[in-house]
C-alpha positions as CSV (number, residue, x, y, z in Angstrom):
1,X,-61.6,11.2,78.3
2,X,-59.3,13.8,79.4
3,X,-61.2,14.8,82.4
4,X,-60.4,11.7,84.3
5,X,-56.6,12.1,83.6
6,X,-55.9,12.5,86.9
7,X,-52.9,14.5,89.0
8,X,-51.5,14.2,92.2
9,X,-54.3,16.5,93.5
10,X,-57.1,14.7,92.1
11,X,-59.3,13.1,95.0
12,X,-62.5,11.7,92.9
13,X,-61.5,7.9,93.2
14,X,-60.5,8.6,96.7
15,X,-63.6,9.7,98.0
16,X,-65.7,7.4,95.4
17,X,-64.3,4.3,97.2
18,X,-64.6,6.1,100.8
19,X,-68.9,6.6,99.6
20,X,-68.2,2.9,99.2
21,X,-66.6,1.6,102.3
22,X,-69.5,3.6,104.3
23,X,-72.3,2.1,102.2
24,X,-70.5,-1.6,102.9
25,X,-70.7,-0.9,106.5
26,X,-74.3,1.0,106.6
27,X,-75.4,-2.3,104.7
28,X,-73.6,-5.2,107.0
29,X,-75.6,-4.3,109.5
30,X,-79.2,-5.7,108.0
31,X,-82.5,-3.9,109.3
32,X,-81.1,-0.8,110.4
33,X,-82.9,2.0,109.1
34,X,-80.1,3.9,106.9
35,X,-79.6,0.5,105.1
36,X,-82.9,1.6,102.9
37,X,-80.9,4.7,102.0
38,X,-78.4,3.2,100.3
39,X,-77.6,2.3,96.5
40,X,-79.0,-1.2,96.6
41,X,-82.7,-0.1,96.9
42,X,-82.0,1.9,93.5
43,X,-80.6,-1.2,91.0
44,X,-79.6,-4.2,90.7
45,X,-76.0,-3.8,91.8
46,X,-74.9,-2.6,95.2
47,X,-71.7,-0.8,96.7
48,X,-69.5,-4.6,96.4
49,X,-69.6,-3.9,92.9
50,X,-68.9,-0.5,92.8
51,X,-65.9,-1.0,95.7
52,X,-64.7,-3.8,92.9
53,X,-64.8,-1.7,90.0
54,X,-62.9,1.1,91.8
55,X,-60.2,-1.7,92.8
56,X,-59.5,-2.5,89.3
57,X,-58.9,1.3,88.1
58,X,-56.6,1.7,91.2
59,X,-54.7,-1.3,90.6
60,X,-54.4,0.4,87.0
61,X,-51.8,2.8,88.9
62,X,-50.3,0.3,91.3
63,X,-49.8,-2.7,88.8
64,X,-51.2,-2.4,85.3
65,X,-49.3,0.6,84.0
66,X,-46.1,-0.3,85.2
67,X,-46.2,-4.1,83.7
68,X,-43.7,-5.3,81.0
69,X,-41.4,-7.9,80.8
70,X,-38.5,-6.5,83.0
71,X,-40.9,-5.6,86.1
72,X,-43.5,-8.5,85.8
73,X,-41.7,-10.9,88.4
74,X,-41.1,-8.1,90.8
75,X,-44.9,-7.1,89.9
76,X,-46.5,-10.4,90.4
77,X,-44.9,-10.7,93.5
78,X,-45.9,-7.6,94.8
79,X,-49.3,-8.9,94.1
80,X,-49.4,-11.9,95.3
81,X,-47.5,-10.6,99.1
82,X,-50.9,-7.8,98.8
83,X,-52.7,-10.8,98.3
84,X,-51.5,-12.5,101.0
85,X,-51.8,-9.2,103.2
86,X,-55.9,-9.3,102.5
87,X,-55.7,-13.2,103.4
88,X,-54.4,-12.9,106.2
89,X,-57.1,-9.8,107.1
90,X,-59.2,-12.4,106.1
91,X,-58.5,-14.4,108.8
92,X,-58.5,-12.0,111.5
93,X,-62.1,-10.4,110.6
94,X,-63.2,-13.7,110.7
95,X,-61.6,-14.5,113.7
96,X,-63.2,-11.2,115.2
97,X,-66.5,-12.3,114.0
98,X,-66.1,-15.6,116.2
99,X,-65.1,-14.0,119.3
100,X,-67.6,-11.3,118.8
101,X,-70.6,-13.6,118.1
102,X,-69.1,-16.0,121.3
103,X,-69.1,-13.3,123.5
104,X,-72.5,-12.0,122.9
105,X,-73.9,-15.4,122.9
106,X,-71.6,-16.4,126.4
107,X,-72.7,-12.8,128.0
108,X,-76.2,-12.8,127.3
109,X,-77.4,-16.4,127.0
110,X,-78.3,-16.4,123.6
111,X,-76.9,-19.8,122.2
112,X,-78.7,-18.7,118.7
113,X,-76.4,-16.2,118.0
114,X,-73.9,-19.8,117.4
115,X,-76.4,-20.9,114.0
116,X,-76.5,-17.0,112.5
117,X,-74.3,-16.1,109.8
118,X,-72.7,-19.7,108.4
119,X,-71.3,-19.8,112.6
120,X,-72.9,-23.0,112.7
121,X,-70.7,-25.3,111.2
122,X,-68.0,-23.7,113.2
123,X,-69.5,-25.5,116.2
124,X,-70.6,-28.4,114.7
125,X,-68.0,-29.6,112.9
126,X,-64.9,-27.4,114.6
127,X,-62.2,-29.0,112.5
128,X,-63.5,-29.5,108.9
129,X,-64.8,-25.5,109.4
130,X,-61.2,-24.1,110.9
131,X,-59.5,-26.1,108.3
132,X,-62.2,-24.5,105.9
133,X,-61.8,-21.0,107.3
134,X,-58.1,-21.2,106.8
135,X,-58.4,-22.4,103.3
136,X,-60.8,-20.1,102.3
137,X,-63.7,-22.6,102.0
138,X,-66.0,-21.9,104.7
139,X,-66.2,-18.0,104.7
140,X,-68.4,-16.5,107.5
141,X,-71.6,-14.1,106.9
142,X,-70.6,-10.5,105.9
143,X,-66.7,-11.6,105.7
144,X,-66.6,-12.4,101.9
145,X,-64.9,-9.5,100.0
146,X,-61.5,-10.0,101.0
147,X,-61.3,-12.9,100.0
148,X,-62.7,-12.7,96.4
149,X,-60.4,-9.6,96.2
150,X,-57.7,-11.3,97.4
151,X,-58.0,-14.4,94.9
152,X,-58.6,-11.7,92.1
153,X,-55.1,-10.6,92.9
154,X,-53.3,-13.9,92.3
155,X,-55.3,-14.4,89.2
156,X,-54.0,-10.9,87.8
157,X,-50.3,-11.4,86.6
158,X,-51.9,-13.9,84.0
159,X,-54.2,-11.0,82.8
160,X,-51.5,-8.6,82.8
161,X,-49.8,-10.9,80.6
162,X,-52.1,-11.1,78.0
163,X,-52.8,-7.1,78.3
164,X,-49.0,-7.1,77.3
165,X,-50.2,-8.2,74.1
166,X,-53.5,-6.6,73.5
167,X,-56.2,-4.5,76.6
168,X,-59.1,-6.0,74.4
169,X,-57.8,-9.3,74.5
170,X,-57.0,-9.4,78.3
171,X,-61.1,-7.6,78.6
172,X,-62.1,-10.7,76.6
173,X,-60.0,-13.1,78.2
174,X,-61.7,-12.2,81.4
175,X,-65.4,-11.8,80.1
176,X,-64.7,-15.4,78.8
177,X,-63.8,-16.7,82.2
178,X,-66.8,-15.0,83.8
179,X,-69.4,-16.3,81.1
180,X,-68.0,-20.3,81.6
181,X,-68.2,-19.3,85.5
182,X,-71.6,-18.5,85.1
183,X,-72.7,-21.0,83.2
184,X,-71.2,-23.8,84.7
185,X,-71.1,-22.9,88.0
186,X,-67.4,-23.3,88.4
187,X,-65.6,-21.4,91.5
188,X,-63.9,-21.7,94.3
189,X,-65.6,-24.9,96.3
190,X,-67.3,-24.4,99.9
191,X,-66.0,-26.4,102.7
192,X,-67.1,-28.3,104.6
193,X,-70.5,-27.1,103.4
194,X,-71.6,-27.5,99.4
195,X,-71.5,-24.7,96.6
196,X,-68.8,-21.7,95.3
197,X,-68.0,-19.2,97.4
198,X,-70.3,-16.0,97.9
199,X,-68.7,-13.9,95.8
200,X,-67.0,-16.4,93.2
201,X,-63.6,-14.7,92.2
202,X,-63.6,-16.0,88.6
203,X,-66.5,-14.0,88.1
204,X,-66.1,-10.7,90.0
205,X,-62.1,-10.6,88.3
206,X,-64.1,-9.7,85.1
207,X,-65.6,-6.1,86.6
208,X,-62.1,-5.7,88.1
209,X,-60.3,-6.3,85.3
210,X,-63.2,-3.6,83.2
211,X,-61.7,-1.1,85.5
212,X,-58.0,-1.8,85.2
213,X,-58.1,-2.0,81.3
214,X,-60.5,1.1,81.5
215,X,-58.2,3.2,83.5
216,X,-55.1,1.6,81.2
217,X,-56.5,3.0,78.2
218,X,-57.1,6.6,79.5
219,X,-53.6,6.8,81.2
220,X,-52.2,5.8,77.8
221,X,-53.9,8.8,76.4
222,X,-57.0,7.3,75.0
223,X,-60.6,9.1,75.2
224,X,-63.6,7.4,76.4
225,X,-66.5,8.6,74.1
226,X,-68.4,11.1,75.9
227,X,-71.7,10.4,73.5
228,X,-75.0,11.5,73.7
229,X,-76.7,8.3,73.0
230,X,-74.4,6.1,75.1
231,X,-74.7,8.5,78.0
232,X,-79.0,8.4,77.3
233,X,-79.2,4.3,76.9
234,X,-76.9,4.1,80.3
235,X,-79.6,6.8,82.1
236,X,-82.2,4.7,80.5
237,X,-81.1,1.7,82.2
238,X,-80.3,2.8,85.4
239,X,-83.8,4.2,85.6
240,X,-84.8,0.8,84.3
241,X,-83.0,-0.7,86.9
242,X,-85.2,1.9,89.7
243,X,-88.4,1.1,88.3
244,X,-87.6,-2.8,88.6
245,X,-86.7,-2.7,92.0
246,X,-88.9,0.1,93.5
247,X,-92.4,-1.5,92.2
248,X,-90.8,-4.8,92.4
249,X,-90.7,-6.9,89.2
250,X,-88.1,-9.5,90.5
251,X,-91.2,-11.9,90.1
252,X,-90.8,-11.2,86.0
253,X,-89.0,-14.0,84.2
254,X,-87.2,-12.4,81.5
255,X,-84.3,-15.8,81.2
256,X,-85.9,-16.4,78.1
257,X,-84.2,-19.7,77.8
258,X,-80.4,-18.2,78.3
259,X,-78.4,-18.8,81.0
260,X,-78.7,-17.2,84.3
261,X,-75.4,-15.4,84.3
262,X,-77.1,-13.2,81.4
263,X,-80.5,-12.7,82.5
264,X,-80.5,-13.4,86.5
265,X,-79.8,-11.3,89.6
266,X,-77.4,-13.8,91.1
267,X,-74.0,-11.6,93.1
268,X,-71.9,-14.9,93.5
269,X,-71.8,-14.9,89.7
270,X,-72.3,-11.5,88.8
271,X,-75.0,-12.1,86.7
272,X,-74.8,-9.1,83.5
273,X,-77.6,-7.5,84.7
274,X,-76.0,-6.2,87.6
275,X,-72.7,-6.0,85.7
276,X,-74.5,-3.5,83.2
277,X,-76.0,-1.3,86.0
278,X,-72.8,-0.8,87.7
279,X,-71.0,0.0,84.7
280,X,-74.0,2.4,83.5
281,X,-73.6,4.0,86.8
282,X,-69.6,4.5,86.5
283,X,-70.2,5.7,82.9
284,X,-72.3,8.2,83.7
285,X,-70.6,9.3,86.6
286,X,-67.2,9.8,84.4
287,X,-69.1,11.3,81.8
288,X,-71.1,13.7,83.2
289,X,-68.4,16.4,85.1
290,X,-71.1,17.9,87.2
291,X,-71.6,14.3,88.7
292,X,-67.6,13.4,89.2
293,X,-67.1,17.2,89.8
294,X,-68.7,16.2,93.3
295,X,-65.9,14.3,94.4
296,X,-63.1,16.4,94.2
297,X,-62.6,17.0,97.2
298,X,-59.3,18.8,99.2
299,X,-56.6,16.0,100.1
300,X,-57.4,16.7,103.8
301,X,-61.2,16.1,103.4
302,X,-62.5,13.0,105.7
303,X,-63.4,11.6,102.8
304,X,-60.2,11.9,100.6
305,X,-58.4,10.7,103.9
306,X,-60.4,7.5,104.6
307,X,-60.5,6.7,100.9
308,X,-56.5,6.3,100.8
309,X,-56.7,3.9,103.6
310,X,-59.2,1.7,102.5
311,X,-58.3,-1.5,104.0
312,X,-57.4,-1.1,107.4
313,X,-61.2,1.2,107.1
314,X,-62.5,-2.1,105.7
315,X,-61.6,-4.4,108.2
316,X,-62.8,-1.7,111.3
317,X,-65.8,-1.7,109.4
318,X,-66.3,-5.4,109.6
319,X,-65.5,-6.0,112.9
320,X,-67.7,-2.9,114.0
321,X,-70.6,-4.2,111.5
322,X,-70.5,-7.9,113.2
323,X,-70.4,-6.1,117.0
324,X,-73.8,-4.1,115.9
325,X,-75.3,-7.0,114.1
326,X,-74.5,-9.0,117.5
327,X,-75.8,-6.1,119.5
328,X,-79.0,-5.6,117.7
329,X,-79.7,-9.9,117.8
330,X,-79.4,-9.3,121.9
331,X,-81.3,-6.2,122.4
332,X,-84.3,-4.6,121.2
333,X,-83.4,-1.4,120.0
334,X,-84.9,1.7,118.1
335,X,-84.8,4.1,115.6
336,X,-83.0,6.5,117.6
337,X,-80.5,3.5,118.9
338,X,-80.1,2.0,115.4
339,X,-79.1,5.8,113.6
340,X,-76.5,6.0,116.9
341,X,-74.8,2.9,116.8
342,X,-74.5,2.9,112.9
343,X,-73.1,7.4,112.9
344,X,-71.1,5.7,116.0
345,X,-69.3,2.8,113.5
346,X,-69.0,5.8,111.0
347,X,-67.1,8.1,113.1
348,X,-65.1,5.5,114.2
349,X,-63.8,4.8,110.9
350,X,-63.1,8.3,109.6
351,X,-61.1,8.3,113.3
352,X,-59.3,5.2,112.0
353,X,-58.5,6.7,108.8
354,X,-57.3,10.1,110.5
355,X,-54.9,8.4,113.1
356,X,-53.3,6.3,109.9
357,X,-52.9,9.3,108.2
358,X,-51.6,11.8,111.5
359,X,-48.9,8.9,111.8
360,X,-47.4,8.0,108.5
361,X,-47.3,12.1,108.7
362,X,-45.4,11.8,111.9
363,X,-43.0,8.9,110.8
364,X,-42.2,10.9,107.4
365,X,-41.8,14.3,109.1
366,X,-39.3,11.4,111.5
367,X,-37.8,10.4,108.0
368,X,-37.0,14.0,106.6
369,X,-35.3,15.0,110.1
370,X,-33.2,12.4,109.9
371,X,-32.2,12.7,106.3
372,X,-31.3,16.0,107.1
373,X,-29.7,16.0,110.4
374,X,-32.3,18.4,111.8
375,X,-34.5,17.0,115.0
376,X,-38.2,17.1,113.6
377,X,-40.5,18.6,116.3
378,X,-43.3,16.6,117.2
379,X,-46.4,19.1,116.4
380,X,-44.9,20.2,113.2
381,X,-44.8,16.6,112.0
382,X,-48.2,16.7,112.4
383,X,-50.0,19.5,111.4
384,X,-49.8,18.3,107.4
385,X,-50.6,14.5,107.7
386,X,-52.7,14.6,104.5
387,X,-50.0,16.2,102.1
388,X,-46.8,14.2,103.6
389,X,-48.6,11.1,104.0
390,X,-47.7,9.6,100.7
391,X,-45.4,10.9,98.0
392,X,-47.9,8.4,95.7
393,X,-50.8,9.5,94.4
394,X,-54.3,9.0,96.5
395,X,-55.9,6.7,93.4
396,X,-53.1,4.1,93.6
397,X,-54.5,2.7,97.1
398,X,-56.3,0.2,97.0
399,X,-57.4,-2.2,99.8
């Protein structure tokens, strides 16, 4: 599929996981009234899975392609230190959360605020839940794709291995450990309170791992088929998916005696319907250039910009999401307040985004001077963040 061989120019994944990050946050904060807008209320999968999916193909560029046998301990540590880099931004949106939740509750008298959002073990049981935050185990409200991502990441050098070997044995390696996930209900265990994790890791690796082998076998010059009846059955299903949510026939049992993984709805096991609608959605998003042509966008577009820095977007997204939800538990607001305080969290983001860019621009214009003994003036530095930023190419970010 030679129209997703990317260069250093091309934007689309970029600006495909910024749409993302902004659908995240427009959805953390529950009952406002853009949260209808967004891709949730139009299939079974939302923007976690596409964020996921877009992981995996980036990870393609920072991981997958450059694994053999001479880089993979070098690799797998690399992994494993981002891996601990999203732990420990684990920590600190939950952390935020606390305080946020606290203060609001402290402030305003509303002790409630304490039971919302899984909060209320914290104050129950303070040392089984801070032992279980720092463990992973008891994962706040909203604060749960970090650490599935960052679990995924451990878990990858073992894929990689086997992609050494053979892509579709590494794809069915993973599909394997997602199907015994699902049906046995095996994950990641909850503590101090029962079950798997929201977002169960050994089943969400599988649609990361799709987009890693995906991207794998297009950079190694291999052709998705651009075909007429795939591209109709995936537009049949998606509109499938439409009709089934918009009338709604979630009441419908369509199990049929199989397992739930293959017939349910569930997101902590990425159940295959959902699987199927996200990767619908991607294939007719790669397949169709008018579609993907939409997100190639200049280098210095907001979107492009925030897309590159996707995690330290991420985590300002959380911690703004949790202050709104807080807000909006306290005070009555309207539609007018609700649109303001959710384009406010926006903004606030791209800002983020710009300010990360503006300075790695500054430090490298710093870098260049220095390399060649001529003083770097401060506004020159500046004035080409986006094309200086990086001398690696947009898609191989990844939060």
């Amino acid at each position: 599929m030679n129209n997703w061989k990317r260069s250093v120019r091309d934007t689309r994944i970029d600006v495909i996981r910024a749409v993302a990050l902004i659908t995240i946050f427009i959805n953390h904060v529950p009952g406002n009234p853009l949260e209808s807008l967004t891709t949730k209320n139009f299939g079974f999968s939302d923007a976690a899975e596409a964020f996921v999916l877009i992981s995996g193909i980036s990870a393609a560029f920072a991981y997958g392609l450059k694994f053999n046998w001479q880089s993979a301990l070098p690799l797998t540590l690399k992994m494993w230190r981002r891996a601990g880099v999203l732990y420990m931004a684990q920590l600190g949106t939950t952390m935020a959360t606390l305080g946020i939740f606290s203060y609001f509750a402290l402030q305003f008298a509303a002790p409630e605020l304490l039971e919302k959002i899984n909060i209320g073990p914290v104050m129950d049981d303070t040392a089984a839940a801070l032992f279980g935050i720092v463990t992973l185990g008891h994962q706040l409200g909203y604060n749960n794709i970090l650490s599935m991502y960052a679990a995924v990441l451990v878990l990858l050098p073992v894929f990689l291995i086997i992609g050494r070997f053979s892509q579709l044995a590494m794809v069915a390696a993973s599909g394997l450990v997602w199907l015994l996930a699902g049906i046995y209900k095996v994950g990641p265990l909850n503590y101090p309170n029962d079950g798997v994790w929201f977002l169960n890791p050994l089943s969400w690796q599988f649609l990361f791992v799709i987009g890693l082998a995906g991207m794998t076998y297009v950079k190694r010059g291999g052709k998705l088929p651009r075909n007429p009846l795939l591209i109709g059955i995936a537009a049949a299903y998606a509109v499938l998916a439409l009709v089934w949510v918009k009338l709604p026939l979630w009441g419908v049992d369509i199990s049929m005696g199989l397992p739930a993984v293959l017939t349910g709805f569930d997101k902590t096991y990425l159940s295959l319907p959902r699987l199927l609608h996200v990767l619908s959605i991607a294939y007719l998003v790669v397949s169709l250039p008018w579609v993907n042509g939409l997100a190639r966008l200049p280098e210095n577009n907001p979107l492009s910009i925030m897309g590159r820095h996707a995690l330290p977007v991420f985590v300002t997204g959380t911690i703004l999401s949790m202050a709104a939800q807080a807000w909006r538990m306290v005070f009555v607001t309207n539609l007018e307040v609700d649109i303001a305080i959710v384009a406010a969290g926006i903004v606030l983001q791209f800002a983020v985004a710009w300010y990360i860019e503006w300075y790695r621009g500054v430090q490298n214009g710093w870098k260049a001077a220095s390399t060649s003994g001529i003083p770097a003036r401060h506004g020159e530095a500046t004035t080409v963040p986006a094309r200086i930023a990086s001398s690696a190419p947009a898609a191989r970010r990844s939060v």
